[in-house]
ZAPA-229439 format. One record per residue (C-alpha): residue number from 0; x, y, z; residue in one letter; chain. Coordinates in pm, whole numbers, padded with zeros to 5 digits. Example, Ala and Ser with C-alpha at 12.3 -4.5 7.8 and 13.67 -1.06 7.14 Angstrom:
<sites>
@pos=0 | u=01230 | v=-00450 | w=00780 | code=A | unit=A
@pos=1 | u=01367 | v=-00106 | w=00714 | code=S | unit=A
</sites>
This chain:
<sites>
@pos=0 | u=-03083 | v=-00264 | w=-02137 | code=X | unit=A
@pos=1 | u=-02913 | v=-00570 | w=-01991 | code=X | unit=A
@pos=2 | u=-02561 | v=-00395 | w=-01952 | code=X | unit=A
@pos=3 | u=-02727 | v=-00076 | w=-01820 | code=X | unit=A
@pos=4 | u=-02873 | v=-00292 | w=-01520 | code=X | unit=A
@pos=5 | u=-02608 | v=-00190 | w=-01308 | code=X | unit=A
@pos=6 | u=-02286 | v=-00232 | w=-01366 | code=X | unit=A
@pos=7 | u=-02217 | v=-00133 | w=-01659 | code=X | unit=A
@pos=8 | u=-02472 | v=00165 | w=-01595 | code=X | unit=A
@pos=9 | u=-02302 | v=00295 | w=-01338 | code=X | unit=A
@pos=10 | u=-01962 | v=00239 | w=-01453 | code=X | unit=A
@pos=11 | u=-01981 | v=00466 | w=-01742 | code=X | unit=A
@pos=12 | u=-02277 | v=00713 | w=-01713 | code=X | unit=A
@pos=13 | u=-02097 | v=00825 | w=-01309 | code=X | unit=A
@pos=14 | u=-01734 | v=00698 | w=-01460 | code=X | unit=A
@pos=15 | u=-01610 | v=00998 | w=-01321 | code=X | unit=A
@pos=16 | u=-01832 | v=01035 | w=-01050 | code=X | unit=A
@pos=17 | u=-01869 | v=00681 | w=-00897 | code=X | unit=A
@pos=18 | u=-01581 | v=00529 | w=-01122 | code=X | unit=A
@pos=19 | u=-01339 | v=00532 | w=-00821 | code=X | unit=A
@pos=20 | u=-01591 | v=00394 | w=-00549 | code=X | unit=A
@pos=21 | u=-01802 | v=00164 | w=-00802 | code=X | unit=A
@pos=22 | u=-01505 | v=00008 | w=-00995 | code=X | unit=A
@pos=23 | u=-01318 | v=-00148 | w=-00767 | code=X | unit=A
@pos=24 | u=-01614 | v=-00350 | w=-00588 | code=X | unit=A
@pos=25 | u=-01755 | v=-00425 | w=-00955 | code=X | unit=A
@pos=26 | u=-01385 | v=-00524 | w=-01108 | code=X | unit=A
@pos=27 | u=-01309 | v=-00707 | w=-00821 | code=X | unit=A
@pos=28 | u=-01600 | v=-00876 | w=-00663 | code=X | unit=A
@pos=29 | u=-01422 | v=-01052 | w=-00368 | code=X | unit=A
@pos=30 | u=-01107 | v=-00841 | w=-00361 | code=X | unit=A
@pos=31 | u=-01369 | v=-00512 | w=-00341 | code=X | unit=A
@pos=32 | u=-01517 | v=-00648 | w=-00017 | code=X | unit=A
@pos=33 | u=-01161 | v=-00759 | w=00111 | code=X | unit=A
@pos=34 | u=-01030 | v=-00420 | w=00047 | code=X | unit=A
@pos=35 | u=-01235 | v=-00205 | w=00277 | code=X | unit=A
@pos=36 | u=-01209 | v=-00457 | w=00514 | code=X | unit=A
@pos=37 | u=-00864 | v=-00599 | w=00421 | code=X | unit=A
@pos=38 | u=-00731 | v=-00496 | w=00710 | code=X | unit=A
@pos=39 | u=-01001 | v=-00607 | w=00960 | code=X | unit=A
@pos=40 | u=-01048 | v=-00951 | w=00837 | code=X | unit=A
@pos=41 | u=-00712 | v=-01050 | w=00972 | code=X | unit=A
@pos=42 | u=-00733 | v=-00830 | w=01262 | code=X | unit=A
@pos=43 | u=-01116 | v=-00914 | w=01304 | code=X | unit=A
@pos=44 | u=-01050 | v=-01075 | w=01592 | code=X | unit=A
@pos=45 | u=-00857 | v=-00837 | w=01740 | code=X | unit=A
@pos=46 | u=-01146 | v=-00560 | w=01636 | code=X | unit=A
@pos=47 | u=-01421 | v=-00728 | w=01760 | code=X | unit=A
</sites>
């Protein structure tokens, strides 16, 4: 029950659904959130 809390959940039940949106912010934690915004943290204050 403990791996199907939620990663591991929904990395293999929607692998091929949510394997490509969930994996990358599960594998990588930090890189995951610098990814999407990977190229507006350095340019955040140019965005904002």
């Amino acid at each position: 029950m403990k791996p199907r809390g939620g990663r591991i959940n929904r990395k293999e039940p929607d692998d091929g659904t949510k394997k490509p949106i969930k994996r990358p912010p599960i594998t990588d934690p930090d890189p995951g959130a610098k990814k999407p915004c990977g190229g507006r943290k350095p340019e955040g204050p140019n965005i904002p």
